[in-house]
DOZA-305831 format. One line per 5 residues: number of its first residue (from 1); their letters; for each residue x, y negated, z negated of N, C-alpha, C. Coordinates in Angstrom, 1 decimal, padded with zeros to 4 digits. Layout:
N
NUM) A) X:Y:Z:X:Y:Z:X:Y:Z; ...
! end
This chain:
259
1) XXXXX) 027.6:055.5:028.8:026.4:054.9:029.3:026.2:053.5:028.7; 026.4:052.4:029.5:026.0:051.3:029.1:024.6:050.9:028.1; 025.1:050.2:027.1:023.7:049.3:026.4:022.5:048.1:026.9; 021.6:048.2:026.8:020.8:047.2:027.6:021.0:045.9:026.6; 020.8:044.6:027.1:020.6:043.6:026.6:019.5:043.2:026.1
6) XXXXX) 019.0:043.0:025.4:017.8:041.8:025.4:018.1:040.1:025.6; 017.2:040.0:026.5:017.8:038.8:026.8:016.1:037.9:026.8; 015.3:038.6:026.4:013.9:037.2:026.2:013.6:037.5:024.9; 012.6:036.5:024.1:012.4:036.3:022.8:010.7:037.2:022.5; 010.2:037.1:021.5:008.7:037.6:021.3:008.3:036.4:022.0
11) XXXXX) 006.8:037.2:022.8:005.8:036.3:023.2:005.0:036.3:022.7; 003.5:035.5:023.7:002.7:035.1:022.5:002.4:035.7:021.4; 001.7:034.9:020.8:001.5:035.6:019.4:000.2:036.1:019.7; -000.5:036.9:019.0:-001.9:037.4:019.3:-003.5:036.8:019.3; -004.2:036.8:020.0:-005.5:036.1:020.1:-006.4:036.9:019.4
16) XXXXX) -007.5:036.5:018.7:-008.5:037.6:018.3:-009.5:036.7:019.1; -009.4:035.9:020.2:-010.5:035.9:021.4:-010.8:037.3:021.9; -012.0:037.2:022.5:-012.5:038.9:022.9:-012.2:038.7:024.2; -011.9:039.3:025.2:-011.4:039.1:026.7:-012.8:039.8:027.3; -013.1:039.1:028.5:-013.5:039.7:029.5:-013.4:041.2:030.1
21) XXXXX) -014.7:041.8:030.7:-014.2:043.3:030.7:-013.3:042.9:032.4; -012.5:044.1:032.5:-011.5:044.6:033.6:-012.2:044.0:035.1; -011.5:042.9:035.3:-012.2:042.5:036.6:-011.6:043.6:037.9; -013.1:043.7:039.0:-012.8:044.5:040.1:-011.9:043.8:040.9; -011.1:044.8:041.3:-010.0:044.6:042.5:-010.0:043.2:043.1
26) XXXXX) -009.4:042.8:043.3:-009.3:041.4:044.4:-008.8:042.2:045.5; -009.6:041.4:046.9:-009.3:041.7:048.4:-007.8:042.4:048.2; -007.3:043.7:049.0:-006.3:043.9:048.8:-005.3:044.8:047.9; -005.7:044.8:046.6:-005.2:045.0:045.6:-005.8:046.6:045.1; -004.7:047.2:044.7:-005.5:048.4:044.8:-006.2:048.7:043.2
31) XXXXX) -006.3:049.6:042.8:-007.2:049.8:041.8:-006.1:050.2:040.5; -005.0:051.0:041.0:-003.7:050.9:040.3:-003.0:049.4:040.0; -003.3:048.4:041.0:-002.6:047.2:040.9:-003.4:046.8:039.6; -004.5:046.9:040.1:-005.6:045.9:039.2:-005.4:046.6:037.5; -005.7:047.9:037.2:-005.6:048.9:036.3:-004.4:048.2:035.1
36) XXXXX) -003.3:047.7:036.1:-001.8:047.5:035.8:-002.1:046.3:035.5; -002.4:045.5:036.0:-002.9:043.7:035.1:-003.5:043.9:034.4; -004.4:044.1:034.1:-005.3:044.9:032.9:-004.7:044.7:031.8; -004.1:045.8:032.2:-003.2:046.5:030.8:-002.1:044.8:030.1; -001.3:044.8:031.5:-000.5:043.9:030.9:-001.2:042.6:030.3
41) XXXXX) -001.8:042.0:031.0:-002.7:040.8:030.6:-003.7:041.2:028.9; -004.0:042.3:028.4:-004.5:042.6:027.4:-003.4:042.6:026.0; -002.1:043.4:026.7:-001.2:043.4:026.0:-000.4:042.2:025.3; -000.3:041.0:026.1:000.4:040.3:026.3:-000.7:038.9:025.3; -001.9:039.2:025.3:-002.9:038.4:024.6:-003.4:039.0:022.7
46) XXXXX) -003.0:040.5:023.4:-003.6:040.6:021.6:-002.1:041.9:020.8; -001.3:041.6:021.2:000.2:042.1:020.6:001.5:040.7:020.7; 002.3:041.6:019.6:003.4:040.6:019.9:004.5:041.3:021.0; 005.4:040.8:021.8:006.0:041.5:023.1:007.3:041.2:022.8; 008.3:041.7:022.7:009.4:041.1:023.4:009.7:042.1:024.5
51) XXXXX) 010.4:040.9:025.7:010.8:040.9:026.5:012.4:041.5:027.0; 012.9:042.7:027.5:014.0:043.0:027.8:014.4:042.9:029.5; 015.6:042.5:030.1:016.1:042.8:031.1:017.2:043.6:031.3; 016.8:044.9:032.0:018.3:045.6:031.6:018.4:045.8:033.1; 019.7:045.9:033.3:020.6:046.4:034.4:020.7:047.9:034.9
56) XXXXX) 020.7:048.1:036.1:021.3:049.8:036.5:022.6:050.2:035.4; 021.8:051.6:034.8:022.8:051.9:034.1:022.4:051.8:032.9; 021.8:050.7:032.4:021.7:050.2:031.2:020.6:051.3:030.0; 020.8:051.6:028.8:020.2:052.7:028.4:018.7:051.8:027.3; 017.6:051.9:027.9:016.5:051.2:026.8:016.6:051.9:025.7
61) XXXXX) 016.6:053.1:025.3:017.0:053.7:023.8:017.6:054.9:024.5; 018.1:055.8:023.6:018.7:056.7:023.5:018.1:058.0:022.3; 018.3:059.5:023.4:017.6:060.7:021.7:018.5:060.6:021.1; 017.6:060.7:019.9:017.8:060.7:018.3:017.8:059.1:017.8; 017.9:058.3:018.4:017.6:057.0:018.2:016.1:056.9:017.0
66) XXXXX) 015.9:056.2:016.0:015.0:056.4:015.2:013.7:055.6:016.0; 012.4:056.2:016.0:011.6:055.5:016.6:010.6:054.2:016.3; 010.3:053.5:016.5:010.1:052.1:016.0:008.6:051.8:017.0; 009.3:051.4:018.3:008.3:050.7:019.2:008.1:051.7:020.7; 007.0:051.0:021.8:007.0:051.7:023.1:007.3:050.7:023.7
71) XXXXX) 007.2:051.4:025.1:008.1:050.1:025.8:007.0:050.2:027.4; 006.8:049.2:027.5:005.7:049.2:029.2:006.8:048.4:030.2; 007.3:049.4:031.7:007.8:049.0:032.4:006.9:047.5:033.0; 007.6:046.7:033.1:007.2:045.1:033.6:007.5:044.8:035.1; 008.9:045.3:035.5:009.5:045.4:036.5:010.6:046.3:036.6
76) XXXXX) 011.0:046.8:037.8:012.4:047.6:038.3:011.7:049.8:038.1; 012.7:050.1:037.4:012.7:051.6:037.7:013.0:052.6:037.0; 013.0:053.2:036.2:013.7:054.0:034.9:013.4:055.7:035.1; 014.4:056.0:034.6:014.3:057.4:034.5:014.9:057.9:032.8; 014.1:058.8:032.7:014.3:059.4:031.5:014.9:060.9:031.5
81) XXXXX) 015.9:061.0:030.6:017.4:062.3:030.6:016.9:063.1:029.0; 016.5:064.5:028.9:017.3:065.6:028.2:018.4:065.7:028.7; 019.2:065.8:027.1:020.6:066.0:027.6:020.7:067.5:026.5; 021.1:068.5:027.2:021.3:069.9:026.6:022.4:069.7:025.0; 022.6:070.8:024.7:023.8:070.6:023.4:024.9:071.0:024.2
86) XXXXX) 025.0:071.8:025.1:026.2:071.7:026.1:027.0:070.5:026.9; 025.9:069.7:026.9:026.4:067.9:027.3:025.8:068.0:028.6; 024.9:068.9:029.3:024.4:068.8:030.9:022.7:067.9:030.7; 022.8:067.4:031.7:022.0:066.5:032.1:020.5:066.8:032.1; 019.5:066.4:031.9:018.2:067.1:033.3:017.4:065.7:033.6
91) XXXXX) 017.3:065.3:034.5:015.9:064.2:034.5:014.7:064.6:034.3; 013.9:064.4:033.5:012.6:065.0:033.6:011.6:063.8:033.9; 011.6:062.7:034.5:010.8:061.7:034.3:011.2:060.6:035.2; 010.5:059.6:036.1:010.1:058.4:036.8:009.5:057.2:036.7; 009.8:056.0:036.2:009.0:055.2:035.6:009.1:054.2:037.0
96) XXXXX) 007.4:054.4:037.0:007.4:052.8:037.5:006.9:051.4:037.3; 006.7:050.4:037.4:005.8:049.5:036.6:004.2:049.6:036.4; 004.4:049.2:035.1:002.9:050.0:034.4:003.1:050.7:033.5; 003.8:051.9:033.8:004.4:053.1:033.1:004.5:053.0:031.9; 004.3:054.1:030.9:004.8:053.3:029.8:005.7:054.7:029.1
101) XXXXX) 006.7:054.1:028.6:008.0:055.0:027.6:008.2:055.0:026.3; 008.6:056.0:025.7:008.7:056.4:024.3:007.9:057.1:023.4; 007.0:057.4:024.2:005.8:058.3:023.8:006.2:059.9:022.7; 007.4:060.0:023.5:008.1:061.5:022.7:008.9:061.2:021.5; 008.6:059.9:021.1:009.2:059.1:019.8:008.5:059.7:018.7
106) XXXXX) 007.4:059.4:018.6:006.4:059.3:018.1:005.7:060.4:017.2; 005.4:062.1:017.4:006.1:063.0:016.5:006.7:063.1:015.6; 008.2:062.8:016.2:009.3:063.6:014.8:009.9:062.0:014.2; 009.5:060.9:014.8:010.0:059.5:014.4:011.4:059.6:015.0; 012.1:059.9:016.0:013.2:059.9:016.8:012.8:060.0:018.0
111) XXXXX) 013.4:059.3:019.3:013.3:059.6:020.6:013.9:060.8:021.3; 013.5:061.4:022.1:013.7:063.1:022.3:014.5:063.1:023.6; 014.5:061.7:024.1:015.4:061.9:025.2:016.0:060.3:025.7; 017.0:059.8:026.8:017.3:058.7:026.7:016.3:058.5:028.2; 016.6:057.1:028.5:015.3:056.2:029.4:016.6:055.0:029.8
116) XXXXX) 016.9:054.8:030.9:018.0:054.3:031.6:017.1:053.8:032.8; 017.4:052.6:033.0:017.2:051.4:034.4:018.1:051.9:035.2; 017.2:052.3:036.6:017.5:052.6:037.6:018.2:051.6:038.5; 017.9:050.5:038.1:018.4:049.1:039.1:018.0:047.9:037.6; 018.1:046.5:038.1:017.6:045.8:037.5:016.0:045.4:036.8
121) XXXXX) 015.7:045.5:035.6:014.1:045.7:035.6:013.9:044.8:033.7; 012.3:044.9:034.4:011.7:044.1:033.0:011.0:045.1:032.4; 011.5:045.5:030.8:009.9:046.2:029.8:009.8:045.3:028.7; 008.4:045.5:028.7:008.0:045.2:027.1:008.1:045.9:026.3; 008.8:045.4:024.9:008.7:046.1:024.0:007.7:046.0:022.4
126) XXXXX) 007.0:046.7:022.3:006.0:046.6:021.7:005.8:047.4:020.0; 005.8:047.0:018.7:005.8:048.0:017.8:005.4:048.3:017.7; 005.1:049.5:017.3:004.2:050.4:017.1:003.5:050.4:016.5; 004.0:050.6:014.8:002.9:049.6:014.1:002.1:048.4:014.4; 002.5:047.4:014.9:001.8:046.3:015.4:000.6:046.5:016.6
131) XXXXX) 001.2:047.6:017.0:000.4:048.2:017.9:-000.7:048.8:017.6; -000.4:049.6:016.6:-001.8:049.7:016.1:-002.9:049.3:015.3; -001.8:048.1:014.7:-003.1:047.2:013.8:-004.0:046.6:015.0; -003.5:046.3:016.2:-003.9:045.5:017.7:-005.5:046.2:017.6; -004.9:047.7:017.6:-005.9:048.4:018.2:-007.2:048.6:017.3
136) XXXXX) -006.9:048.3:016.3:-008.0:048.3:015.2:-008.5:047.2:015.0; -008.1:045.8:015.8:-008.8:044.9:015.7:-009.5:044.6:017.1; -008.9:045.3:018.0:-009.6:045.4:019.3:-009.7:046.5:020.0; -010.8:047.5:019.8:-010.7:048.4:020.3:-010.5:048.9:021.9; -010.5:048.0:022.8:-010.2:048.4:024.3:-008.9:048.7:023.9
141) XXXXX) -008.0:048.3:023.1:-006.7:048.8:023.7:-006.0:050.0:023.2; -007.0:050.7:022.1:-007.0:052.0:021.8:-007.1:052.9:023.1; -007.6:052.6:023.9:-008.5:053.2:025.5:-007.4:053.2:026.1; -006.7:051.7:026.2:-005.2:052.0:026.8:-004.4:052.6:026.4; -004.0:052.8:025.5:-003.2:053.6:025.0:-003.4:055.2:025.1
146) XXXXX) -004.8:055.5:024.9:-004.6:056.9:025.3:-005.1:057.3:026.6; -005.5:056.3:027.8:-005.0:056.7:029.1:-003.8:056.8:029.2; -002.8:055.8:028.9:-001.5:056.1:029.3:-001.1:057.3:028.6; -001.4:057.8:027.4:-001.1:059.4:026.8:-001.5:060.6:028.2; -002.5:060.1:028.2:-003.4:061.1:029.4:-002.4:061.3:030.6
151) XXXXX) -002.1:060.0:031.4:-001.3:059.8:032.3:-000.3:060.5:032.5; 000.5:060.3:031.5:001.9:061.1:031.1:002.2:062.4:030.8; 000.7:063.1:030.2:000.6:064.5:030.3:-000.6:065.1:031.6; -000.8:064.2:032.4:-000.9:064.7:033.6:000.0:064.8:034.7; 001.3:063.9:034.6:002.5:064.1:035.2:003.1:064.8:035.3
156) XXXXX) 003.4:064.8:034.1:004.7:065.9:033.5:003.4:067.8:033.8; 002.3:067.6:033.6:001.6:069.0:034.5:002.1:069.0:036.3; 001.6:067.9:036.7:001.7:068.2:037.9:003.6:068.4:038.6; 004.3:067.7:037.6:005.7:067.9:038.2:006.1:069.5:038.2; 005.6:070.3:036.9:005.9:071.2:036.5:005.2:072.2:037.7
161) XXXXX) 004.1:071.8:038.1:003.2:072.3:039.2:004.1:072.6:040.4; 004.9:071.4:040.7:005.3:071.6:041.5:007.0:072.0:041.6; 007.4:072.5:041.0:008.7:072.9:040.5:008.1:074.4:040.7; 006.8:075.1:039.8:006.7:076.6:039.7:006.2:077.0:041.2; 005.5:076.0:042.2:004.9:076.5:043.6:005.2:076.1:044.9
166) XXXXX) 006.0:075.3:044.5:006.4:074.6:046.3:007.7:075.1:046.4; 007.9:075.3:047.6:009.1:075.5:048.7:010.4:074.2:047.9; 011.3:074.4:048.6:012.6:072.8:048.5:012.4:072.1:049.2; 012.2:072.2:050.5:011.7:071.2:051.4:010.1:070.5:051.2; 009.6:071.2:050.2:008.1:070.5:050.3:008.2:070.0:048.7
171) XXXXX) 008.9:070.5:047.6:009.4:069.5:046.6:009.6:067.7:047.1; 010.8:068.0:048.2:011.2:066.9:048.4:010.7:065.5:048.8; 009.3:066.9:049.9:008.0:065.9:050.1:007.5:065.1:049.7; 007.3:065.8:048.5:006.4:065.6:047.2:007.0:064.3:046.4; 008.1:064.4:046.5:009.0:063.5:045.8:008.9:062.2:046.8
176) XXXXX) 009.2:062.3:047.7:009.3:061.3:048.6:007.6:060.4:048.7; 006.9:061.2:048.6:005.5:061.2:049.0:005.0:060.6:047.3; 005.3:061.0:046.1:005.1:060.3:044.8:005.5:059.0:044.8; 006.7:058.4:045.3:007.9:057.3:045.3:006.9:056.5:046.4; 006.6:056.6:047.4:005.9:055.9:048.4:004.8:055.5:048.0
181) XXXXX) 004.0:056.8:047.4:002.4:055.9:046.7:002.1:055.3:045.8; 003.2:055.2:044.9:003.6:054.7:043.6:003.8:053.1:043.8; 005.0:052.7:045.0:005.1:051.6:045.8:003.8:051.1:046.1; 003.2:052.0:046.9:001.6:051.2:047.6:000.9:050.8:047.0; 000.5:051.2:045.6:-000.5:051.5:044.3:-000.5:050.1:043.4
186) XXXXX) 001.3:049.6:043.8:001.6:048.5:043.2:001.7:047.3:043.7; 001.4:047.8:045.0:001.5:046.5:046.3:002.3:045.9:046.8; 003.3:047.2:046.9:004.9:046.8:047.7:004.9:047.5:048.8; 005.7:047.5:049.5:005.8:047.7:050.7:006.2:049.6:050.6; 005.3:050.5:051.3:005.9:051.8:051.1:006.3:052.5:052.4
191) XXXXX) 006.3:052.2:053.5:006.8:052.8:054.8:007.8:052.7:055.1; 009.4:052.2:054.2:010.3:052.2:054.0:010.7:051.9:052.4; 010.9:052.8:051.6:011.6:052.7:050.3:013.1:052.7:050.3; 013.4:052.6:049.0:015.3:052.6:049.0:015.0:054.0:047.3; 015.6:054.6:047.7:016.0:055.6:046.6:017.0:054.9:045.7
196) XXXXX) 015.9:055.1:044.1:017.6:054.4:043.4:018.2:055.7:042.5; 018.1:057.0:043.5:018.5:057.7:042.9:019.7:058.4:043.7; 020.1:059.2:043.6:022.1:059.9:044.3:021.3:061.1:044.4; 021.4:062.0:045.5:021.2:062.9:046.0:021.3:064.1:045.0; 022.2:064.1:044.4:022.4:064.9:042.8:021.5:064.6:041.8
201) XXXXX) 021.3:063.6:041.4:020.3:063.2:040.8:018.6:063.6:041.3; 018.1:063.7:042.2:017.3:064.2:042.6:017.1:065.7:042.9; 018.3:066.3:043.1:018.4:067.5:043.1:018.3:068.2:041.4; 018.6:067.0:039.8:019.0:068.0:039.4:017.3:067.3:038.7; 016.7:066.3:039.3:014.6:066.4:039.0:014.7:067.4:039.6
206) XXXXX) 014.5:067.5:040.9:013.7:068.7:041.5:014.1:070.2:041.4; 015.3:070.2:040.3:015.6:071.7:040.5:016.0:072.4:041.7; 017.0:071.8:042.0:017.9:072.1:042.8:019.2:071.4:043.5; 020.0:072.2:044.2:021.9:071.5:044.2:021.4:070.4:045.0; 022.4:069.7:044.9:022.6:068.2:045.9:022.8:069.0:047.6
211) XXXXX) 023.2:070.0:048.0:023.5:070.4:049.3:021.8:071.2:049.4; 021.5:071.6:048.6:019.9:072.0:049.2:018.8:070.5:049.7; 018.7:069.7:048.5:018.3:068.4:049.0:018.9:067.6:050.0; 020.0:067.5:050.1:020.3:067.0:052.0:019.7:068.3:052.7; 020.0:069.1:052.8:019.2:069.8:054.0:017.9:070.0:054.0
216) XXXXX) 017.2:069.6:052.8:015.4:069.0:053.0:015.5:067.8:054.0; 015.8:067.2:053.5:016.0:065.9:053.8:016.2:065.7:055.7; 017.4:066.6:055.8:017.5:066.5:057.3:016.5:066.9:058.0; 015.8:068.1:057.3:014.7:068.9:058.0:013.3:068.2:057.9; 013.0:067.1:057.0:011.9:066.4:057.0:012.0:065.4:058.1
221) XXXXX) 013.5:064.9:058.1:014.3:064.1:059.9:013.8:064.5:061.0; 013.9:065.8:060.9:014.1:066.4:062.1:012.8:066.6:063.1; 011.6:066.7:061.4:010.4:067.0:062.0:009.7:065.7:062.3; 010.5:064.5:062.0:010.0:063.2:062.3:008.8:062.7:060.8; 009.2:063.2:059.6:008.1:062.9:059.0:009.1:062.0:058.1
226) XXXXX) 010.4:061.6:058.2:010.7:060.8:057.3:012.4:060.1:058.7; 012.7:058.8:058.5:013.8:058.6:059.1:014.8:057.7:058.0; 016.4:057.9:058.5:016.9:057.1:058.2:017.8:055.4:058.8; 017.1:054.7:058.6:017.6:053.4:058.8:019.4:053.3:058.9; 019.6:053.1:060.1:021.1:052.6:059.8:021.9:052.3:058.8
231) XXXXX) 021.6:051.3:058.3:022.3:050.3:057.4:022.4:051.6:055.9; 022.0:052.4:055.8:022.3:053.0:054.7:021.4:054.8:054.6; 021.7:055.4:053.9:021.0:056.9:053.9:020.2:056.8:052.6; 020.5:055.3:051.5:019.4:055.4:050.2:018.6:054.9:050.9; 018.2:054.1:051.7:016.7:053.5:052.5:016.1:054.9:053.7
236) XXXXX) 014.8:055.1:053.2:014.1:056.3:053.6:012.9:055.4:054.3; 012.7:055.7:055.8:011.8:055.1:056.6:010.5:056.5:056.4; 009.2:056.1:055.9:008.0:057.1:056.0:007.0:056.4:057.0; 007.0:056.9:058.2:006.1:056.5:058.8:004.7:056.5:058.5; 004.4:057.8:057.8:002.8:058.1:057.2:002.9:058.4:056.4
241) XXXXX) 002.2:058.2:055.1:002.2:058.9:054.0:001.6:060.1:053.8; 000.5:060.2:054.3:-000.3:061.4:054.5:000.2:062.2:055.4; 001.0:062.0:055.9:001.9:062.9:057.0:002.5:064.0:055.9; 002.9:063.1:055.1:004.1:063.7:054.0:003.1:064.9:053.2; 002.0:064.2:052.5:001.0:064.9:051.7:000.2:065.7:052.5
246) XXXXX) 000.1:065.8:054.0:-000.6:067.1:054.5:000.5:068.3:054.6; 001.8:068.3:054.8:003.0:068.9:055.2:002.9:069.3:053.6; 003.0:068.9:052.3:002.9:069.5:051.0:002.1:070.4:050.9; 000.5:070.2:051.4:-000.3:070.8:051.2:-000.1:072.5:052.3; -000.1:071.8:053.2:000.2:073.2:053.8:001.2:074.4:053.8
251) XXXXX) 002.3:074.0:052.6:003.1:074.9:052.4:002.6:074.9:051.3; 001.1:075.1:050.7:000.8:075.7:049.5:-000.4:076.7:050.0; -000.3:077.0:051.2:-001.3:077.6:052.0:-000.5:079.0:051.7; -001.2:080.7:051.7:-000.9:081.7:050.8:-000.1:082.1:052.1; 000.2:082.1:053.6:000.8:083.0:054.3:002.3:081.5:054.7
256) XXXX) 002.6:080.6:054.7:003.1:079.8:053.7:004.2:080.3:052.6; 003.5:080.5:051.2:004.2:081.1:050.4:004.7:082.3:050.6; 004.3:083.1:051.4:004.9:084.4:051.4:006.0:084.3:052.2; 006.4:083.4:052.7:007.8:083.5:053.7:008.4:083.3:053.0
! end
């Protein structure tokens, strides 16, 4: 597994100007977008940052790595690996910008699992300690901090939600249907995404083989709720999103489960 680089220096140094409360949405912009400047614009005024760019591949820390700082996705995609004592894999985790990583550091003072760039991407990295003197001199960003706690253990509930109750085909929904609104939330384009993930890889988040996940996949085709673009099978056309999230919901309907 490749090493990430750092390739930017600390930014500004910290203000003890008091900032303005969380301006509402601009035309457009969804409440996740807005939520997401927030944060970063707060961070970036009363912490010190440095700046990382890492590449597909590239590993932001690694478990058992000793824990130090967190890290807020800035740009690109990450996913975070348990790796068993047998050497097998699991994904348990999706970062997208905003997001924030290393949270399972923080405990035992070691990171509990590794966090790898999906494609090319920006995080900040932030100390911890510095972090929290921040927060004791400005208390809004105490608030951010334990939303994003909140956040993170409302995910990892609902993934698990959906691993103990949904079908394979409506996992994949789900998956597809997370990745889409995640995009929208942030103000990218979501009626065509690109997966930066391998069919295997997705199978071994969602708990299950790479040959079960193509044949979700085909069958979400088939029923017209997802297409694939020529030029490639990682680019996923969703014509509705709510198409996808009503098709979830109804395979959690009780006559449904019983098939």
């Amino acid at each position: 597994m490749m090493t990430a680089t750092a390739t930017a220096t600390t930014a500004r140094t910290p203000i003890a100007a008091t900032l303005l409360p969380p301006q509402r949405p601009a035309a457009g912009q969804s409440v996740v977008a807005q939520r997401i400047a927030d944060t970063l614009r707060q961070l970036q005024e009363h912490v010190a940052i440095t700046r990382r760019v890492l590449h597909a591949g590239d590993s932001l820390y690694q478990a058992g790595e000793d824990f130090g700082s967190l890290h807020v996705v800035h740009s690109g995609f990450f996913k975070t690996i348990n790796q068993a004592a047998d050497g097998r894999e699991q994904v348990v985790g999706l970062h997208f910008k905003g997001d924030w990583l290393g949270f399972d550091g923080i405990a035992a003072g070691r990171y509990g699992c590794d966090a790898v760039a999906l494609d090319t991407g920006e995080v900040w990295t932030l100390r911890y300690d510095a972090l929290l003197a921040a927060c004791a001199r400005h208390a809004p960003l105490l608030g951010l901090l334990h939303e994003a706690m909140s956040r993170e253990i409302t995910r990892d509930r609902d993934s698990l939600l959906s691993l103990c109750t949904l079908s394979a085909d409506a996992r994949v929904a789900d998956f597809l249907r997370y990745w889409a609104e995640s995009m929208g939330q942030r103000g990218l384009r979501n009626d065509q995404i690109t997966l930066r993930m391998t069919r295997a890889e997705i199978g071994n988040y969602l708990g299950m083989t790479l040959e079960t996940v193509s044949r979700a996949l085909s069958r979400l085709s088939r029923d017209k709720l997802i297409a694939f673009p020529e030029r490639g099978r990682r680019d996923v056309s969703i014509p509705d999103v709510q198409a996808l999230h009503a098709y979830v919901q109804r395979s959690l309907t009780p006559s449904t489960m019983l098939q």
